[in-house]
PATI-316216 format. One line per field, with one value per residue (C-alpha): residue in three letters; residue number from 1; z, x, y. Coordinates in steps of 0.5 Angstrom, whole numbers, padded with zeros to 4 digits, m for minus. Layout:
! residues N
r <- Ala, ...
k <- NUM, ...
w <- Z, ...
u <- X, ...
v <- Y, ...
This chain:
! residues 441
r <- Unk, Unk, Unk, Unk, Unk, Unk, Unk, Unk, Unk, Unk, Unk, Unk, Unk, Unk, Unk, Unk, Unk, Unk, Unk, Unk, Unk, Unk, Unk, Unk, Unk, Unk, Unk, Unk, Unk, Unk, Unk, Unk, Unk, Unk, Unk, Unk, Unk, Unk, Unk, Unk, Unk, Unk, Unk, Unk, Unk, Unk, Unk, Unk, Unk, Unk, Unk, Unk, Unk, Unk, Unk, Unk, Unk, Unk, Unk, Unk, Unk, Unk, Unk, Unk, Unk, Unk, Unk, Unk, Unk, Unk, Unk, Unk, Unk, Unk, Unk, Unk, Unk, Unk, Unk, Unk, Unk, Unk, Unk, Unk, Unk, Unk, Unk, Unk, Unk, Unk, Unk, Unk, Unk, Unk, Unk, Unk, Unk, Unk, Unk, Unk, Unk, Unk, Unk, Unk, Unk, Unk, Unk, Unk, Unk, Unk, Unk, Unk, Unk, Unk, Unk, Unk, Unk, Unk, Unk, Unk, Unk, Unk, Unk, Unk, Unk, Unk, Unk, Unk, Unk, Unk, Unk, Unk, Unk, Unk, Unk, Unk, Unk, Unk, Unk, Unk, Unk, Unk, Unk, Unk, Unk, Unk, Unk, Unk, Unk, Unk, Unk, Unk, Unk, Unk, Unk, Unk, Unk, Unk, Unk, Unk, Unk, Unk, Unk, Unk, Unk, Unk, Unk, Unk, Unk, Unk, Unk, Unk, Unk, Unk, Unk, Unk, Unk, Unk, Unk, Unk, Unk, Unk, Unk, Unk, Unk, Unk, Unk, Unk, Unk, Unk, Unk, Unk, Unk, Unk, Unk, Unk, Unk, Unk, Unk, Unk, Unk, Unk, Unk, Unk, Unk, Unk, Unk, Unk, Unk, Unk, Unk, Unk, Unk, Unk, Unk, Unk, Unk, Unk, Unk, Unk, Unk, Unk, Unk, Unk, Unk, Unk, Unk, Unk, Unk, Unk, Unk, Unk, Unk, Unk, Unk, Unk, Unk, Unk, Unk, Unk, Unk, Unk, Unk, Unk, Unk, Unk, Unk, Unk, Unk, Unk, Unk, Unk, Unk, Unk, Unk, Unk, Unk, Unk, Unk, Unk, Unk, Unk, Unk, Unk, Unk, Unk, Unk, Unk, Unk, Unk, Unk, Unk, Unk, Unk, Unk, Unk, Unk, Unk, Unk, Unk, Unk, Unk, Unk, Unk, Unk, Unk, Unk, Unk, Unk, Unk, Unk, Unk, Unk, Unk, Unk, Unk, Unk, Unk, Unk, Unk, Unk, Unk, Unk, Unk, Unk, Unk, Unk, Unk, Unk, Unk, Unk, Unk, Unk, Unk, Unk, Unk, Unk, Unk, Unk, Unk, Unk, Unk, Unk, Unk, Unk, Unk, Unk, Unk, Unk, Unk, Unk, Unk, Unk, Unk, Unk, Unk, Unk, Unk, Unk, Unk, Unk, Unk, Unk, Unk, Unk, Unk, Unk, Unk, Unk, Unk, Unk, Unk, Unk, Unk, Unk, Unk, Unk, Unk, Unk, Unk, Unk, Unk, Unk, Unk, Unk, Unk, Unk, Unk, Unk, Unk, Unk, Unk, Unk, Unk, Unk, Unk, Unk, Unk, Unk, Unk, Unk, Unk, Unk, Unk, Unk, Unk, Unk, Unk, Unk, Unk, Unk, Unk, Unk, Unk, Unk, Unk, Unk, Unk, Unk, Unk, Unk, Unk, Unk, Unk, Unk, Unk, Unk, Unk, Unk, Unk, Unk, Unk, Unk, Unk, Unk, Unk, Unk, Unk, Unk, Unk, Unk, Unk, Unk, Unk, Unk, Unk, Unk, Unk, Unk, Unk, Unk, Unk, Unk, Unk, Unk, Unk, Unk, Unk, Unk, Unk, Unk
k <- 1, 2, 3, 4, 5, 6, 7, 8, 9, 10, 11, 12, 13, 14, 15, 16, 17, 18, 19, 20, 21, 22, 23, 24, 25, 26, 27, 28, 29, 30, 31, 32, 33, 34, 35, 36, 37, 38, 39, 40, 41, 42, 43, 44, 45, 46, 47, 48, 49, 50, 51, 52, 53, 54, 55, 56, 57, 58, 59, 60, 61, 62, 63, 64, 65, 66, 67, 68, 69, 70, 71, 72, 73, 74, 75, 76, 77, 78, 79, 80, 81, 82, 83, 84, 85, 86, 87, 88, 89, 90, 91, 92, 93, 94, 95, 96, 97, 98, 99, 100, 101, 102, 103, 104, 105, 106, 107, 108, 109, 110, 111, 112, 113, 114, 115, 116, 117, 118, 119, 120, 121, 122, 123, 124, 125, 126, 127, 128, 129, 130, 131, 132, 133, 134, 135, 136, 137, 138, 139, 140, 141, 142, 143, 144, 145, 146, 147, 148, 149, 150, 151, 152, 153, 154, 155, 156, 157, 158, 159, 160, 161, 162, 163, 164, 165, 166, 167, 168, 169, 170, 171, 172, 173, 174, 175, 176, 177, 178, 179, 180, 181, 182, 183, 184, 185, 186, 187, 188, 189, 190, 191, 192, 193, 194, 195, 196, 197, 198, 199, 200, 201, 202, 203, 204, 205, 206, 207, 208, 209, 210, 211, 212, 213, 214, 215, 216, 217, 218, 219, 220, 221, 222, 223, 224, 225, 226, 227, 228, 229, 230, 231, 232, 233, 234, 235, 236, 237, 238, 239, 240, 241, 242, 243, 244, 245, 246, 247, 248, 249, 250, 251, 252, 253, 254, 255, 256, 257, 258, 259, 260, 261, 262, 263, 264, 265, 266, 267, 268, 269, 270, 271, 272, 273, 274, 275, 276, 277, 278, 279, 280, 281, 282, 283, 284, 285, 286, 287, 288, 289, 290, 291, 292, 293, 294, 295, 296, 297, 298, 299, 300, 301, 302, 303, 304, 305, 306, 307, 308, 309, 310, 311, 312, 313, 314, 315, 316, 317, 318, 319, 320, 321, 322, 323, 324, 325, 326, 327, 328, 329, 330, 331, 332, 333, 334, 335, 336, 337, 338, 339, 340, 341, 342, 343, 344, 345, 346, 347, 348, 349, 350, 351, 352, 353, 354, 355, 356, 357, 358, 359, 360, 361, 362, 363, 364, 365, 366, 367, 368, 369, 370, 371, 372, 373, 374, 375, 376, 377, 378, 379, 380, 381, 382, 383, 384, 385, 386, 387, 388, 389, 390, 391, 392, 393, 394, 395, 396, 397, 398, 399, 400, 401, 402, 403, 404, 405, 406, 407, 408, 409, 410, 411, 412, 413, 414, 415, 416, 417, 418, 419, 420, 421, 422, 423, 424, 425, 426, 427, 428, 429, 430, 431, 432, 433, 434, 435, 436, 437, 438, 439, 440, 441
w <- m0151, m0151, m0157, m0153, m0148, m0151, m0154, m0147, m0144, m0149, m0148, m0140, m0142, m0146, m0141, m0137, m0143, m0144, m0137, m0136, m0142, m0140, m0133, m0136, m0141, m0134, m0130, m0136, m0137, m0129, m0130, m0135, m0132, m0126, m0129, m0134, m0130, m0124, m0130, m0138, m0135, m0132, m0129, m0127, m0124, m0131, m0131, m0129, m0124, m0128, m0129, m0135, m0137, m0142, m0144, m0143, m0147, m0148, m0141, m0140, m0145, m0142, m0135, m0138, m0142, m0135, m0131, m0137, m0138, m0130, m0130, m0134, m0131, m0124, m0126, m0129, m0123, m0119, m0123, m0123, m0115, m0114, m0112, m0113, m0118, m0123, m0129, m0128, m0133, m0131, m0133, m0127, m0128, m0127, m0121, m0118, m0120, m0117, m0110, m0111, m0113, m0106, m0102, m0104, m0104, m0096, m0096, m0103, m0101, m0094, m0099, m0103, m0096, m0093, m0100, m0102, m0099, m0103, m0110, m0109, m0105, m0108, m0110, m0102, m0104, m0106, m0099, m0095, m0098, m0096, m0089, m0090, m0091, m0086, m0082, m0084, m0084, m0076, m0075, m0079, m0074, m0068, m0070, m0072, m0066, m0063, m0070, m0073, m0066, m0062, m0066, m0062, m0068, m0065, m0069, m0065, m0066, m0067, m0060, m0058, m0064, m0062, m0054, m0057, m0061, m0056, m0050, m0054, m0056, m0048, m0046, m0051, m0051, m0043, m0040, m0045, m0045, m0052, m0057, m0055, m0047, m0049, m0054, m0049, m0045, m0050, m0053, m0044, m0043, m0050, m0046, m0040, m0045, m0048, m0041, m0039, m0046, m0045, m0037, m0040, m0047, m0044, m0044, m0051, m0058, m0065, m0067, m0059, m0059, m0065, m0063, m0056, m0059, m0064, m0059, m0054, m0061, m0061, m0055, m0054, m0060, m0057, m0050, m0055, m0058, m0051, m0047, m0050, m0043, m0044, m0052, m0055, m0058, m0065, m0066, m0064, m0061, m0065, m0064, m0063, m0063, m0068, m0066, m0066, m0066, m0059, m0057, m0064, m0068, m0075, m0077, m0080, m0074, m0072, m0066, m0072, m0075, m0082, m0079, m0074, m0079, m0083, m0090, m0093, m0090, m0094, m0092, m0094, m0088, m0084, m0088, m0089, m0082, m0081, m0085, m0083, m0075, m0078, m0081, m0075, m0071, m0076, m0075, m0068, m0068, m0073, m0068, m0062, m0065, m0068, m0061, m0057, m0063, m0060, m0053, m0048, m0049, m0056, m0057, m0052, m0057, m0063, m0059, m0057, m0063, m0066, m0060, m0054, m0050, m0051, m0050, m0043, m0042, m0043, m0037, m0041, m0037, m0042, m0038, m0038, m0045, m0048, m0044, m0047, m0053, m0053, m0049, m0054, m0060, m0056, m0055, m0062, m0064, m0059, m0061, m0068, m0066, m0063, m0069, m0073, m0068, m0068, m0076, m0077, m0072, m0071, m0069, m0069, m0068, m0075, m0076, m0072, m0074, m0075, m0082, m0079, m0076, m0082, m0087, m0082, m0080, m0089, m0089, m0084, m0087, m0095, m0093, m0088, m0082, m0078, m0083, m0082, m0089, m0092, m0087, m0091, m0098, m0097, m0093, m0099, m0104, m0101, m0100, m0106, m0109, m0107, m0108, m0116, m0118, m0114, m0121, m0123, m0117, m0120, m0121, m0115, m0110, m0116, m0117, m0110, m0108, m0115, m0112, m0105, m0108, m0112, m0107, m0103, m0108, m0110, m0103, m0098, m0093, m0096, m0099, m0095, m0090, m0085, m0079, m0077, m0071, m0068, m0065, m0068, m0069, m0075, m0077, m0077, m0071, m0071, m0065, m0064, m0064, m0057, m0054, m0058, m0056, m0051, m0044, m0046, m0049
u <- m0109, m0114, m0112, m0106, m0108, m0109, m0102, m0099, m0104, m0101, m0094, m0094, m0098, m0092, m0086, m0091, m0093, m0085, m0083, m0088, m0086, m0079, m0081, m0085, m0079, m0074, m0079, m0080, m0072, m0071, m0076, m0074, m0067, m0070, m0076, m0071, m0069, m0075, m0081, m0076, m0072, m0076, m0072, m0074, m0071, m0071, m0072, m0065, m0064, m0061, m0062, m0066, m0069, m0073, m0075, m0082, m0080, m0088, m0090, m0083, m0086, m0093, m0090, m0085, m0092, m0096, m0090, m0090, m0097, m0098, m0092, m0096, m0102, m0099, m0097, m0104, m0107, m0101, m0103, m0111, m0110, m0104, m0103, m0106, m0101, m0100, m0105, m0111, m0113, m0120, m0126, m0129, m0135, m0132, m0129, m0135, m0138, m0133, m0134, m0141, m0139, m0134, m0140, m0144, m0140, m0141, m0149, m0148, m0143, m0148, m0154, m0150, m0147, m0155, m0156, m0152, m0156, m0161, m0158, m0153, m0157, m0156, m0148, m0145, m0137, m0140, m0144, m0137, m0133, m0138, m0137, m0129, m0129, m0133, m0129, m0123, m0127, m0129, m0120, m0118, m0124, m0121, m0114, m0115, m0116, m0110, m0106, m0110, m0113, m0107, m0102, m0099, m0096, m0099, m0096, m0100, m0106, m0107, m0106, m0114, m0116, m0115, m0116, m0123, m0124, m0122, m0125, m0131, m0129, m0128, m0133, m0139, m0136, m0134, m0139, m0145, m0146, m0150, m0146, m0149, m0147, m0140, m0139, m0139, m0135, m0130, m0130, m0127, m0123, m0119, m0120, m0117, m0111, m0110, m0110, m0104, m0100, m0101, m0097, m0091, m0091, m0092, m0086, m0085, m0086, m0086, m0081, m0079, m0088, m0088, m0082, m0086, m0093, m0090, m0087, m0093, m0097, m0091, m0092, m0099, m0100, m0094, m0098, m0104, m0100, m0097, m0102, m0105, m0110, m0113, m0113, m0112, m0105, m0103, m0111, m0114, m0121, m0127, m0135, m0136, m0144, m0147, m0151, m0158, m0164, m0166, m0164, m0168, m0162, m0162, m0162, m0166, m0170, m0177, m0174, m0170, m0172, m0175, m0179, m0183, m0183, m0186, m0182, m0177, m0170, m0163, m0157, m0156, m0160, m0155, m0150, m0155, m0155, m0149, m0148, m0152, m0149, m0141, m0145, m0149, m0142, m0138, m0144, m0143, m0136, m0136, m0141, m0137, m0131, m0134, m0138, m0131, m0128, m0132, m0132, m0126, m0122, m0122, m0119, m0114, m0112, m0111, m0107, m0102, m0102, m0100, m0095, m0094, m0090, m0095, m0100, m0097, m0095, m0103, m0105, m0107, m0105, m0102, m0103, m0110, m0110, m0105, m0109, m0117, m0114, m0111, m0117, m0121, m0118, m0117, m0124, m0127, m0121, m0124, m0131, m0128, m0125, m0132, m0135, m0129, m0130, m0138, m0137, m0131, m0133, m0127, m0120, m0114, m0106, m0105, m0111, m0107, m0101, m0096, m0099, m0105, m0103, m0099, m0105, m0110, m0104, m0104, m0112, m0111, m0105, m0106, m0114, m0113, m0110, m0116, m0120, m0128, m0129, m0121, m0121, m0128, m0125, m0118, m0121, m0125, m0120, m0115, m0119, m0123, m0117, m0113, m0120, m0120, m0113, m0113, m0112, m0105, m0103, m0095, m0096, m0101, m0097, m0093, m0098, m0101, m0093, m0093, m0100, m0098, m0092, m0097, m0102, m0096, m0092, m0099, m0103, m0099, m0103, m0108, m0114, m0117, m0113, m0117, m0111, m0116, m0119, m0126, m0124, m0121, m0122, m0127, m0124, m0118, m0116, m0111, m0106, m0103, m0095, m0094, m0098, m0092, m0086, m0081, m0084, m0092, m0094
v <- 0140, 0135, 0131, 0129, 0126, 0120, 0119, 0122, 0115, 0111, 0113, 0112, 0105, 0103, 0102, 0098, 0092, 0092, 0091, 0087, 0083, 0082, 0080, 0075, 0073, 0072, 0068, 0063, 0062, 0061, 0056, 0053, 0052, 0050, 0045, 0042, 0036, 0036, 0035, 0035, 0029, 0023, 0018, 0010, 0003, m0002, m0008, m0010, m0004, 0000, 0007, 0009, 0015, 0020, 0026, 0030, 0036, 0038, 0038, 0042, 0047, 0048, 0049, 0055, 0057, 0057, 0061, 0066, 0067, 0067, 0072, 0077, 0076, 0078, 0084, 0086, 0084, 0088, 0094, 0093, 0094, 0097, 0104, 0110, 0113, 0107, 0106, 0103, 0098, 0097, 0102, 0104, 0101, 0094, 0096, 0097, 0092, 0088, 0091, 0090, 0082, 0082, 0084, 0078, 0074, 0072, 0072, 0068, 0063, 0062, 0061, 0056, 0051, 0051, 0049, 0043, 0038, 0039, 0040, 0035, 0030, 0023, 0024, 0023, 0024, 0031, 0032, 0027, 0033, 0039, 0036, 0036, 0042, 0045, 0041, 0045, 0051, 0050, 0048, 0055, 0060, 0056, 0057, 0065, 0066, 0065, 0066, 0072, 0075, 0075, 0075, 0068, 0063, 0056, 0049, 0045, 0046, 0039, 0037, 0040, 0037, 0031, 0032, 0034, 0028, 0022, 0026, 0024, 0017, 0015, 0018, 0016, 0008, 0008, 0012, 0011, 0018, 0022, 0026, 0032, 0031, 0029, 0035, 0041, 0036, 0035, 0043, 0044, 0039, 0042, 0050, 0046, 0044, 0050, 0054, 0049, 0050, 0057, 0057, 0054, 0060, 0066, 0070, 0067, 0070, 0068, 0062, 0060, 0060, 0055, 0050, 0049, 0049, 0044, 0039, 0040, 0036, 0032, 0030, 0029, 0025, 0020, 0020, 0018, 0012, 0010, 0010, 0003, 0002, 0008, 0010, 0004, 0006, 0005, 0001, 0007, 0006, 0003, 0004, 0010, 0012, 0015, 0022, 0022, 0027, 0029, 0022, 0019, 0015, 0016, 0008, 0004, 0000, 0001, 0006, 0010, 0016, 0014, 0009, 0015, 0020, 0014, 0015, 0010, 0010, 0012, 0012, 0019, 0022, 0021, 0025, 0030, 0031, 0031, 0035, 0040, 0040, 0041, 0048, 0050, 0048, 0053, 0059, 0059, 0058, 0064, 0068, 0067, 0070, 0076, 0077, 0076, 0081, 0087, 0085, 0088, 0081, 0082, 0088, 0086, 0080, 0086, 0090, 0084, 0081, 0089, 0091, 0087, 0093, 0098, 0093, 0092, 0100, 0101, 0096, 0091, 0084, 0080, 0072, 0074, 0074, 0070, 0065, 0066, 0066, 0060, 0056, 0060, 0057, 0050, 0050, 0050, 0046, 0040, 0041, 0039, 0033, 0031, 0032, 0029, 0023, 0021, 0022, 0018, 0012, 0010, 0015, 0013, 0017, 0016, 0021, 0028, 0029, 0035, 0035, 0038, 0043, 0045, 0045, 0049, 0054, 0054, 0056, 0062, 0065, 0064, 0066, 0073, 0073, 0076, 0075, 0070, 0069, 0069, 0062, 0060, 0061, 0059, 0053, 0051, 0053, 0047, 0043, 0042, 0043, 0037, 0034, 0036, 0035, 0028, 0025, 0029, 0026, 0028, 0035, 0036, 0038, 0042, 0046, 0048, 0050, 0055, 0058, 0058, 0063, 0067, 0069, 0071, 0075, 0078, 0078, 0078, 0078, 0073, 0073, 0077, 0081, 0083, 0087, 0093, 0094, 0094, 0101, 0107, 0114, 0116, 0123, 0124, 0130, 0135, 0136, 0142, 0142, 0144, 0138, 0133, 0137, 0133, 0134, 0135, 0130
């Protein structure tokens, strides 16, 4: 009996290879039909106008050769992390090797953020990039407190973006006021408009919320280019102050930071800076909201976002709570903007458009609705990855799109998916019959 269990192995083995090759065999034929005339044919305006094309046979080749190797490599995946009763290629060692590497990877790439100044000290695109990033990541925790949390499908979260980033550029260049009393101004200024975006959408749900929060960006974003006495309209305002170190400017006069320190000044300390103020301002933004997760008002944001008439039916008030979520996500939204404006200088409507909103709505449902650290990676898979393939400027987007449908073929709730409750019950509990019959339970 022993002797056949490596040939029953093999044999259950075999049907899966077959299938998975002829799944990848069809995969390859559907793109081939489909990428014969988007990428095998180019076509172009001559030099008398008329149409002329060629062929690129070889880069219509190696498209179908990467859809027939990333076919197969899906369905590997799918079977390493599939149900219990499929075949698992990998040796139980690996496997906990990977839950040990899934642990390690938030302390890991925490260590790593703090770390980047220091490594990458004098390459400033790889420090700008570093605070794109982060930037990106604040955006995507505001935002999966409303999209993740409560379930609440927001398309304008651009609107308290931008909020955030002129509340402090008026502020600091009309009033005179400091990056850090305007901060906190900007961050309630935006809850303010997220309470008042809220009224208007309380009794609405999945695709009618997105069409309102979608116009209410539209709208705010057209009020900023049409109040050209207060915002400057399509020039945007200009001068906008620097922050500073407990009142310290970070520039290089006699009253500047280097020159009280006593050492050489650089350009550098500056981004440094602000590099490490984006990272303390996505820290807390991930600290309040995992605080808030365990609070009463959290659980009442899980509870909306999985059923809002039991969530009712359990004497949950429900304005309340749709309103938290949205000033909640709104205020993290505008101290972003904030940041956005004093590291910018200069704003401009140009710089909130729907396109915004669209990319950091992608960062939270390819990372995990709900989840902190599939934000974090999804954020710096886009963005980074927009960022690598800057120079395959024909097949960037290509590529993004096929990933995109990847990851949701294979993760549909992103990278990480992150729906449990902070509250449930630790071992399972028998209920005797009688007390779930009609009229007793």
């Amino acid at each position: 009996m022993a002797a056949l269990v490596p040939e029953q192995s093999t044999a259950s083995r075999i049907p899966g290879i077959a299938f998975i090759l002829k799944k990848a065999l069809i995969s390859a034929l559907v793109a081939l039909w489909l990428f014969s005339l988007m990428i095998g044919i180019r076509t172009d305006a001559g030099p008398d106008g008329q149409l002329i094309w060629w062929t690129r046979l070889g880069d219509l080749a190696a498209m179908v050769a990467a859809v027939f190797g990333g076919s197969i490599v899906v369905e590997l995946l799918r079977q390493w992390w599939g149900p219990v009763g499929t075949v698992r290629i990998v040796p139980p060692s690996v496997q906990s090797a990977l839950a040990v590497a899934r642990r390690m990877i938030a302390p890991g790439l925490l260590i790593f953020t703090f770390l980047v100044p220091v490594i990458f000290y004098d390459q400033r695109y790889i420090l700008d990039l570093g605070i794109l990033v982060l930037t990106y990541v604040m955006l995507g925790w505001g935002l999966n407190v409303v999209v993740g949390l409560a379930g609440l499908l927001d398309l304008g979260y651009v609107a308290f973006y931008a909020v955030g980033a002129y509340s402090y550029a008026l502020l600091a260049t009309n009033f005179g006021l400091s990056f850090w009393v305007c901060l906190p101004l900007a961050g309630i200024l935006a809850a303010f408009w997220g309470v008042l975006l809220g009224f208007p959408v309380l009794r609405l749900r999945g695709d009618y919320l997105a069409i309102v929060t979608l116009a209410f960006g539209e709208i705010i974003r057209l009020v900023i280019i049409n109040w050209q006495s207060l915002t400057g309209g399509p020039n945007g305002v200009t001068g906008i102050p620097r922050p500073t170190l407990f009142g310290i400017p970070l520039s290089s006069g006699d009253d500047g930071l280097a020159a009280k320190l006593g050492i050489e000044f650089s350009a550098t300390h500056r981004i440094v800076f602000l590099f490490y103020l984006i990272l303390a301002l996505a820290l807390l933004t991930n600290w309040v909201t995992i605080r808030l997760r365990r609070l009463p008002i959290g659980r009442a944001w899980e509870a909306l976002r999985e059923d809002e008439v039991a969530c009712r039916a359990l004497g949950i008030n429900t304005t309340t709570t749709k309103l938290t979520a949205f000033a909640t996500g709104a205020m993290f939204g505008g101290l972003a903007g904030a940041f956005f404006a004093t590291r910018q200088g200069f704003i401009s409507p140009e710089s909130f458009t729907f396109q915004e909103s669209a990319l950091v709505l992608a960062i939270v449902v390819l990372g995990g609705m709900g989840s902190q650290l599939g934000v974090a990676l999804a954020a710096l898979a886009m963005i980074g990855g927009f960022e690598l393939f800057r120079g395959l400027d024909q097949y960037r987007m290509l590529v993004f799109g096929m990933a995109m449908v990847l990851l949701m073929i294979w993760r549909p709730r992103g990278l990480i998916g992150h729906r449990a409750p902070t509250v449930f019950l630790r071992h399972a509990q028998a209920i005797s019959s009688d007390l779930v019959k009609e009229g007793h339970g």
